[in-house]
N, C-alpha and C positions, 0 to 999 in steps of 0.2 A: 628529469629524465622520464619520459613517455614508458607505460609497464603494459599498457593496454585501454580497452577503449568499451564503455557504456553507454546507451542511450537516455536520453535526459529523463524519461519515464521512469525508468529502472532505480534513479535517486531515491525514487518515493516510496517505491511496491520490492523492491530487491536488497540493494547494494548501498542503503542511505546512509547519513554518518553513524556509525559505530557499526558496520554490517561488516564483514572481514570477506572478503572477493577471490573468489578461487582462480586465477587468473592460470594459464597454459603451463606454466614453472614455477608462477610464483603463489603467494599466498600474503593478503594485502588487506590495514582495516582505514577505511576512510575517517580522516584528522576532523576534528572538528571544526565550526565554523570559522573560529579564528585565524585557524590556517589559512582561509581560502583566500582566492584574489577576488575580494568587492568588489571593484573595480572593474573588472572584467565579466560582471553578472547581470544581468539585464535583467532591469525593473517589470516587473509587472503589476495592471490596474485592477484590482477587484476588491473592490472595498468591502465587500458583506465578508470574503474570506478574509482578509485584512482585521476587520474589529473581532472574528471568532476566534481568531488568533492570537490576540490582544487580550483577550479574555480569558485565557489559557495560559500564557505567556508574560504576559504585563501590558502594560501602555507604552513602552521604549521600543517594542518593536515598529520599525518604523516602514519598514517596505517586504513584499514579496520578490523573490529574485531567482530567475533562472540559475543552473549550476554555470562556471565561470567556462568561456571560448572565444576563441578566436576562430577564424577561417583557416583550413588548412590550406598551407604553401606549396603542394607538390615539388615545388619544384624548387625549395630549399630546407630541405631536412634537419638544418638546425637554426631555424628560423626562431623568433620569440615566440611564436604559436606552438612551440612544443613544447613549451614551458608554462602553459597556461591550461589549467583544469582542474578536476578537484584532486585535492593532495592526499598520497595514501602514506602509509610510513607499512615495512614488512612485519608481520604478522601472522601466527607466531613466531616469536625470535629461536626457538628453536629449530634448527634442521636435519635432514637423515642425509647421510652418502646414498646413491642408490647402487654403488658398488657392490653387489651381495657378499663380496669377500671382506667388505669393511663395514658397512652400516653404520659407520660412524654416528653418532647422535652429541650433537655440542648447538650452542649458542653463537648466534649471529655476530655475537660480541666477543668469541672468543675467538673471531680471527682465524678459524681454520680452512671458510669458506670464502672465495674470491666473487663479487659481483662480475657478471660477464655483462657488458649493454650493449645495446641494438640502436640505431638511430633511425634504420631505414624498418627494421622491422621490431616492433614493441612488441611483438607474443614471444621472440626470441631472447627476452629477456632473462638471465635465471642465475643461479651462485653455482659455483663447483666446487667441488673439493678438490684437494690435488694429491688424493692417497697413490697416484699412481704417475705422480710426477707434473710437469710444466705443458705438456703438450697440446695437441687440440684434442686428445682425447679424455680427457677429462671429466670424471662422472661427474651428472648435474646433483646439486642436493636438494631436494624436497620438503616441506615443509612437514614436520611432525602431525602425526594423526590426529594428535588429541587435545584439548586445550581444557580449563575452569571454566564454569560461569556459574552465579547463582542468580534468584528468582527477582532480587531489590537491587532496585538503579544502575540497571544493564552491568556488572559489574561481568570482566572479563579478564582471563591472565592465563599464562602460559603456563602448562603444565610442570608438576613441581617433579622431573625424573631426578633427580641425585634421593631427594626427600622420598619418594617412592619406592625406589629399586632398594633402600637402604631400611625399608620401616618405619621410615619416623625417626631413625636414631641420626645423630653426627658423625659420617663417616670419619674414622681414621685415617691420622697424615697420610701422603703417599701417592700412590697412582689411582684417580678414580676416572677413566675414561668410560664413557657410554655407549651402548648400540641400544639401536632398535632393532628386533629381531623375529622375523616375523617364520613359523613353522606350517606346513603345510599348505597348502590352496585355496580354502576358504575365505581368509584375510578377517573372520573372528574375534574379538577382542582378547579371545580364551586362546588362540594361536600365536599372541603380539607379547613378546618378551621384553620387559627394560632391563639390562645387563650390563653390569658395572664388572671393570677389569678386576675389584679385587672379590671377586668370585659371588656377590648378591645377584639375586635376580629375581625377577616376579613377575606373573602373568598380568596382563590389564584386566582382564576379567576381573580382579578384585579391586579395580576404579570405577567398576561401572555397579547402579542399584546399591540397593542397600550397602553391601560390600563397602560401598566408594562412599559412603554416608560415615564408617568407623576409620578408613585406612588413608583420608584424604585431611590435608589442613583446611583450616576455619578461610573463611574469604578475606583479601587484605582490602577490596575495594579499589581492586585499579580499575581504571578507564585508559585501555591504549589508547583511544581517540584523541582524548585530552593532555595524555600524559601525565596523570594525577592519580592518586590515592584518597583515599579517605575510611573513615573508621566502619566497619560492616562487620565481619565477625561471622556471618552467617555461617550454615554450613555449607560448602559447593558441590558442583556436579559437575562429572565429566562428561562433555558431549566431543561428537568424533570433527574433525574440520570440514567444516560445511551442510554442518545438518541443519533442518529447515529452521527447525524451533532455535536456532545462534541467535538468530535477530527478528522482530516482531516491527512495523514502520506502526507509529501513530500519526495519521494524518487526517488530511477535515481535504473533501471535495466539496468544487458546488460549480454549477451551470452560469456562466454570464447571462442575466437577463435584462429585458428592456429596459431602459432609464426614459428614452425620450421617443417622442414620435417621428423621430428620421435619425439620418447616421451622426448629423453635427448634432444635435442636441444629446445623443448617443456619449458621442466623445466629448461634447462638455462638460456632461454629470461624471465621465470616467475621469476627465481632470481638475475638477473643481477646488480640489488642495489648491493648483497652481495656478488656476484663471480668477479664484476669489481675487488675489490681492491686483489686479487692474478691473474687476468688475465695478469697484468703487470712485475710480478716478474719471476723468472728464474725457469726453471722447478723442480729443484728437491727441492726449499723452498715452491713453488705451492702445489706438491703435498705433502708434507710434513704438510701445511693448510690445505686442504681441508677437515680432515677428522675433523677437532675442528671446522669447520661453523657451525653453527646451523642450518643450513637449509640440513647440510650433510644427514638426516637420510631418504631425499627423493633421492636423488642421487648416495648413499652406493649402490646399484641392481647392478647398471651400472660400478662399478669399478673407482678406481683412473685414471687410464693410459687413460678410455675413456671418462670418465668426463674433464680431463684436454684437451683431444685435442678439445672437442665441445667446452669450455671456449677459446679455442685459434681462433676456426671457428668464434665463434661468435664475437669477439673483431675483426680478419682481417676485416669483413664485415663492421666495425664501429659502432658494440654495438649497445648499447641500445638507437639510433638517433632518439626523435617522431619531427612531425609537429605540432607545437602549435596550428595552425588554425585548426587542423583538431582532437585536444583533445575533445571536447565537438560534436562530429559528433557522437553519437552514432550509428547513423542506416546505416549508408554509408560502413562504414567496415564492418558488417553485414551482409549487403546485397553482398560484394563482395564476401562472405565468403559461401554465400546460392548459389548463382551461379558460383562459379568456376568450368569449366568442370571436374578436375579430381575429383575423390569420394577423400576423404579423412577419414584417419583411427588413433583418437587418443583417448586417457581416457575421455576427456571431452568436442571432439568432435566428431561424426563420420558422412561423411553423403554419401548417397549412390543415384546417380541418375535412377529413370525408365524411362520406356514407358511412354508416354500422351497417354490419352484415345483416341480411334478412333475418338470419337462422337463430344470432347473437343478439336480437333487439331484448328476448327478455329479461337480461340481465349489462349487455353493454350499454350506457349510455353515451360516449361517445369516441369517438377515432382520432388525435390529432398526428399527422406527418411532422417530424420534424427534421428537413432537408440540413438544416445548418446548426449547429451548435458550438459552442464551446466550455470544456471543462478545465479548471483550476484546481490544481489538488496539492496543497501544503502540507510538509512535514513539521510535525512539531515534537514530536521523541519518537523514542523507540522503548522497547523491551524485549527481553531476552528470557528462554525456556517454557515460560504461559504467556499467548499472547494476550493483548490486550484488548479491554471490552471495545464491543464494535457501534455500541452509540456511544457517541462520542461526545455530548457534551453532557451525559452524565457519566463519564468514565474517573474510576478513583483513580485518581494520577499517582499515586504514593508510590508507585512500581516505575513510573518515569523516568529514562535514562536523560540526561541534558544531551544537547547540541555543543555547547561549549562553554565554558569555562565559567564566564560570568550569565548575567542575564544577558541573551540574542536581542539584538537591533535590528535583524534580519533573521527569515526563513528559506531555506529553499522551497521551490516551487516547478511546478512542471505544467504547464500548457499543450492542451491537447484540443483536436477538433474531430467534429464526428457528425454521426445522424442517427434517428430515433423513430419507433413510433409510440406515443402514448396511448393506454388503453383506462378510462375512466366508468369505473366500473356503478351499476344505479343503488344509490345510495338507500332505498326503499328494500329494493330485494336482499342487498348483503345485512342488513339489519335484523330483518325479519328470521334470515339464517344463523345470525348468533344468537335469537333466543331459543332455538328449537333447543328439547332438552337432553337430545343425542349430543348434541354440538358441545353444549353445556356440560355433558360428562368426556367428553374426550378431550375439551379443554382442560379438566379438572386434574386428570393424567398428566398431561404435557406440563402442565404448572406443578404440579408435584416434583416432575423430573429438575425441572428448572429449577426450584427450590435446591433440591438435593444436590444438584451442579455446584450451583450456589457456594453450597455451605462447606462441601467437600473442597473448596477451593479458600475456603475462608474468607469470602465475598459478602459482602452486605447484602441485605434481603431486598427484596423488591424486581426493579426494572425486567416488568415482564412486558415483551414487547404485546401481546393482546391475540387471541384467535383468531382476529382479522388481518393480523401481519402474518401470521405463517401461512395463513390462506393465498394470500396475496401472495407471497412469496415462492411457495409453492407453484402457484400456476408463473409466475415467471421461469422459473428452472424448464418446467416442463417447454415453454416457450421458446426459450436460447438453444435448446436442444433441435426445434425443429425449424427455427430459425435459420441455423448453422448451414443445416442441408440444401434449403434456397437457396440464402440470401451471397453464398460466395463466399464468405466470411466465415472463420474459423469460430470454434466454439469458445474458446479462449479469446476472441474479439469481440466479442458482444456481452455487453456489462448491462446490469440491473440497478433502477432504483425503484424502491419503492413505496410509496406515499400511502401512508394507514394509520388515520386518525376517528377514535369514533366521536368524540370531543366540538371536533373543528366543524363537519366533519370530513376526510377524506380518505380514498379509498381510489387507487391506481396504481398502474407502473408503466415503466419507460424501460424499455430495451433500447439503447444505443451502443453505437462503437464509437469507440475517440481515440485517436493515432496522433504522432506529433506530425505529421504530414499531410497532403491527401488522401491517406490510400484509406482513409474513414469517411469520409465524404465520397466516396464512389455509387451510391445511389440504391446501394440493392438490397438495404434492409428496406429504405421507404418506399421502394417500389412491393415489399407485401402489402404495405396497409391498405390498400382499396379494397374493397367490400369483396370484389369477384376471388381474390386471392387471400386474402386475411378469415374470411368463415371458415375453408378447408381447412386451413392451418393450422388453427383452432381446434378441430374437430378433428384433426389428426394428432395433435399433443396430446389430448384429453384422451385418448384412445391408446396409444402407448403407454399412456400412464397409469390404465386400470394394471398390467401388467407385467412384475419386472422379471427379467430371468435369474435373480434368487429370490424369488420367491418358493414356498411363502416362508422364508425367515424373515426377508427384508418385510413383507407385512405386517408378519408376527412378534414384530419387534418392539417390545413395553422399553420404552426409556427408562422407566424408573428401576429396573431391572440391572440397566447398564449406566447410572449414570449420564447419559445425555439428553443433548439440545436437541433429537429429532426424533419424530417416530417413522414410519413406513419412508423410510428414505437412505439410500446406499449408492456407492459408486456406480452401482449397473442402471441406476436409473435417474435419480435425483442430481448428486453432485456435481457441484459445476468447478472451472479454473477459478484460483483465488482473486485474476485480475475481474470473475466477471461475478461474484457472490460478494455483496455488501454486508454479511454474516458471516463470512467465513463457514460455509455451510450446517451453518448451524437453524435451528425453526423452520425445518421444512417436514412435512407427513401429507404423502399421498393420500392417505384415506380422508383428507378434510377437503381434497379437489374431488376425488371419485370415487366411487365404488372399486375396492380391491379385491383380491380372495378368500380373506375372511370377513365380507361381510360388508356388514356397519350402518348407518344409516344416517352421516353425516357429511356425507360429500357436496358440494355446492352445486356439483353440476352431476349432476343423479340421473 
C-alpha cells in the first residue's frame, strides 16, 4: 500500500534507510535493504564510486542502484506499480487519539487503532481510533512525540511510556491505560504529560538533558529498519519526532568523468565488466554476442562493426587496469579532469575553458564552464544524534548504522545532472599567502578550536582540513550566495566542491547544481563565467563579505571560546543549505577571505 511519495535524491541527503519520514498522518522508518525489490532498481555505472564503496563496505558489493519504480499507471490505481517502492514499516509504534477528550496513547499492536487506506490518494492515508464509535467521524491517531536513540550504530526505539509515567518501577495488576496530555500552547516538553489511569504521571521535561540521562533505561539496540536487536547498553536520549539530528546519510559523491575520446569509447570503458568477456573471442562470434548483452540497448546507435573495433582499442590499451591506491582519491581525478587544457565534449561531461577577468588575473589562473555534468552519490550508512565526519574516507565508521542485515551486495544511489563553473586558483600567490605570519597565527586559532572540537567529542586527533581549505571554502559560501541572485537558481541549488591540496598540489572550486531532471542543466550558472560577468561578481561577494549584519559578534567570534568549526562565520552571512555545504558548514571564517571589522591582516584578497 502506497503511504506517500519521495524523490530519489532525498534517499541520500533526507529520508535514507533508517531515516523515520514524517509523512501527512503517518510517521514511517524506511526497511532496510533486504526488504526492497532488486529487481525493480536500476543499475547504475561508475566504477571510481563503485570500488570506494567496496572499500568501505567489502568486495561483495556488487552494483550501484537507483531506489526501486515503476512508471505510474494513471489510469489503474491498483495496478503492480503501487506496490513497487521503497518499503517502510510504521514508526513509532506508538500512537495518540487527537480527540482531546481522549488522548488515548497505546501501541499499534494493541489494536485499538484502525488503518484507514487510500488507493487513489496516499497522503490520506492514517489509523483512527474509534473512542467515539464506527462512523466517519472518527479521530485520526498520530504518532507519539517522542522516541530513543543513542549515539552508536543508529540504534532507535520507541519510547518506554508505561516504564516512564511509572518511574522505573512495575506497575501493579489492573487497569493501566495511557494518555498523552499535553497543557497549555506552547507544546514544550515541560507542558507534555504521560498519564496512566491508575493515577502516575510525569512531565517530559524529565526525558529530555541530563534529567533523561538518570530517569530513562539503558539502550536495547534495536534497528526498526532491520527488525533486530543486539547488545548496546548505552545510555539514551530522547529526541522529539523528526528532529534533524534522528538521522545523519553517510555517503561518498563523485562527478562522471572522461574515460575515452568520444561517446562509444565513453560507454565501453563504462561497460567493460560486460564487453571483457567477447573482447577475447574471434570477430564474427563477438559480433554475433554483442547484440544478446544487456547492456547492448546503449551501444545499438553506434552499430556492430564499430562497437566491436572500440571493444578491440580498448582491450590493446590493457582494458579496464585501475590503481588500487588511487581508488578512494576521489578528488585528484577530478581535478585533473577540471584542468585539462583541451575543452572536452561528452553526454555527461562537457567542459569549455574562458577568459579570466582582467581584474582577477592576479590571483585567478584560470575559468573552466562546465555546461554538462553528472553526479553519482551513494549511501553507505547512516548515524544518528552526532553527525558523521564529513571526509569521508578517513571517517571512523565505529558510529556506522548497517543498511541491512548481513553484509550489502548492493547500495543505493541516486543520479543527478547539472552545470558548473570551475574557478582554479594561481598556485604561486595562494602559497606565498600561507606563509605570511598573520595567516600563520590565525591558523594556529582555528586548529586549536578544531583540536578542542575534537576531543570534546571524543574523536581522534588529527584530520585537519589545512588554511587553504577554509580559504577556499569560504570564498565558495560567499560565491553560492551571489550566485543565487543571478544565476535563477535557488541558494539551496547550488552546491560546492572543493579541491585544496598543498601536497598534490591543488587549489579550486566548482559551484554546480545537479537535479534529477533538466531543470539543472538550464544554462544560467554557466552563463556567469565569462570574464565581462564573472569579475563583478566576484567583486561583489568579496564586498558583502567585509560586512555581516551581526556583526561585530559574528567577527568577534574566537572558536576556541565556543567550541567550534568556524570563526567570523554565522547564518546572516556565511551559512549555506546542507544540500549546497560539503562541511556541513563547518571551516568557514571571513576574515581569512577579507578584511572585516576588527581588523586583521590576513585576508587573501586585502
Amino acid at each position: 500500500m502506497r503511504v506517500g511519495e519521495l524523490r530519489p535524491n532525498q534517499l541520500l541527503h533526507t529520508y535514507g534507510v533508517g531515516a523515520v519520514a514524517d509523512l501527512p498522518n503517518l510517521s514511517v522508518v524506511l526497511m532496510g535493504l533486504e526488504f526492497w525489490d532488486e529487481a525493480s532498481a536500476r543499475v547504475l555505472t561508475e566504477d571510481r564510486l563503485l570500488a570506494a564503496v567496496r572499500r568501505k563496505l567489502g568486495p561483495q558489493v556488487e552494483t550501484l542502484r537507483t531506489p526501486p519504480y515503476t512508471p505510474e499507471d494513471a489510469a489503474d490505481p491498483f495496478g503492480e506499480w503501487t506496490r513497487v517502492g521503497v518499503p517502510v514499516a510504521a514508526f513509532p509504534r506508538y500512537l495518540r487519539c487527537t480527540d482531546l477528550r481522549c488522548n488515548r496513547l497505546a501501541s499499534i499492536d494493541s489494536r485499538l487503532f484502525e488503518l484507514v487506506p487510500s488507493a487513489f490518494s496516499p497522503d490520506r492515508v492514517r489509523y483512527v481510533h474509534n473512542c467515539r464509535g464506527t462512523g466517519g467521524r472518527r479521530p485520526t491517531a498520530v504518532p507519539a512525540r517522542f522516541v530513543l536513540a543513542c549515539t552508536q550504530g543508529g540504534h532507535l526505539d520507541d519510547f518506554p511510556w508505561t516504564y516512564f509515567a511509572h518511574r522505573g518501577a512495575s506497575p501493579e495488576t489492573g487497569d493501566h491505560t495511557l494518555q498523552l496530555v499535553e497543557r497549555g500552547t506552547g507544546g514544550e516538553a515541560a507542558n507534555v504529560f504521560a498519564v496512566c489511569s491508575c493515577g502516575a504521571r510525569r512531565s517530559m521535561a524529565e526525558a529530555i538533558g541530563l534529567a533523561g540521562e538518570r530517569n530513562l533505561p539503558a539502550c536495547r539496540g534495536r534497528h526498526p529498519h532491520l527488525g533486530t536487536f543486539e547488545p548496546c547498553g548505552l545510555p539514551t536520549r530522547t529526541l522529539a519526532l523528526g528532529a534533524t539530528n534522528g538521522w545523519f546519510a553517510m555517503q561518498m559523491r563523485v562527478f562522471s568523468l572522461p574515460k575515452g575520446e568520444d561517446d562509444l569509447a565513453q560507454l565501453v570503458t563504462d561497460h567493460w565488466d560486460v564487453l571483457d568477456l567477447v573482447a577475447h573471442l574471434d570477430q564474427v562470434a563477438a559480433k554475433s554476442l554483442l547484440p544478446k548483452l544487456g547492456v547492448w540497448p546503449e551501444l545499438h546507435v553506434h552499430g556492430v562493426d564499430a562497437v566491436w573495433r572500440a571493444v578491440r582499442r580498448h582491450a590493446d590499451h590493457g582494458g579496464d587496469r585501475r590503481d588500487d591506491a588511487d581508488e578512494l582519491d576521489l578528488a585528484g581525478p577530478e581535478w585533473s579532469a577540471f584542468t585539462h587544457d583541451d575543452d572536452v565534449e561528452l553526454p555527461d561531461f562537457t567542459t569549455r575553458r574562458v577568459g579570466v577577468p582582467r581584474g582577477e588575473r592576479s590571483w585567478l589562473e584560470r575559468v573552466t564552464l562546465v555546461p554538462r555534468l553528472r553526479e553519482v552519490g551513494a549511501l553507505y550508512g547512516f548515524t544518528r544524534i552526532d553527525a558523521p565526519e564529513w571526509d569521508v574516507l578517513s571517517t571512523d565508521d565505529s558510529r556506522r548504522a548497517r543498511l541491512s542485515r548481513d553484509a550489502p551486495t548492493w547500495v543505493p544511489c541516486a543520479e543527478m545532472r547539472g552545470e558548473g563553473i570551475f574557478l582554479k586558483f594561481k598556485e604561486d600567490r595562494l602559497a606565498e599567502w600561507e606563509q605570511r605570519a598573520e595567516v600563520r597565527e590565525r591558523e594556529k586559532i582555528l586548529r586549536e578550536a578544531h583540536d578542542e572540537w575534537r576531543s570534546a567529542r571524543g574523536l581522534e586527533a588529527g584530520h585537519w582540513p589545512g588554511i587553504r581549505y577554509l580559504m577556499l571554502h569560504t570564498f565558495a559560501h560567499t560565491l553560492i550566495r551571489e550566485f543565487s541572485l543571478e544565476s535563477g537558481y535557488s541558494a539551496t541549488g547550488i552546491a560546492e566542491r572543493v579541491y585544496a591540496r598543498a601536497a598534490e598540489p591543488m587549489a579550486g572550486v566548482l559551484l554546480y547544481t545537479a537535479a534529477p531532471d533538466s531543470e539543472g542543466t538550464l544554462g544560467g550558472l554557466v552563463s556567469l563565467g565569462h570574464p565581462d560577468r564573472l569579475g563583478p561578481l566576484i567583486r561583489q561577494a568579496l564586498d558583502a563579505a567585509r560586512l555581516c549584519s551581526s556583526d561585530p559578534l559574528c567577527s568577534e567570534h574566537d572558536p576556541r571560546h565556543h567550541g567550534s568549526l568556524y570563526g567570523a562565520a554565522c547564518h546572516a552571512c556565511l551559512f549555506a543549505a546542507e544540500t549546497s555545504c560539503e562541511r556541513g558548514n563547518h571551516y568557514l571564517d571571513r576574515a581569512l577571505v577579507t578584511d572585516t571589522v576588527t581588523g586583521g591582516q590576513y585576508g587573501f584578497f586585502r
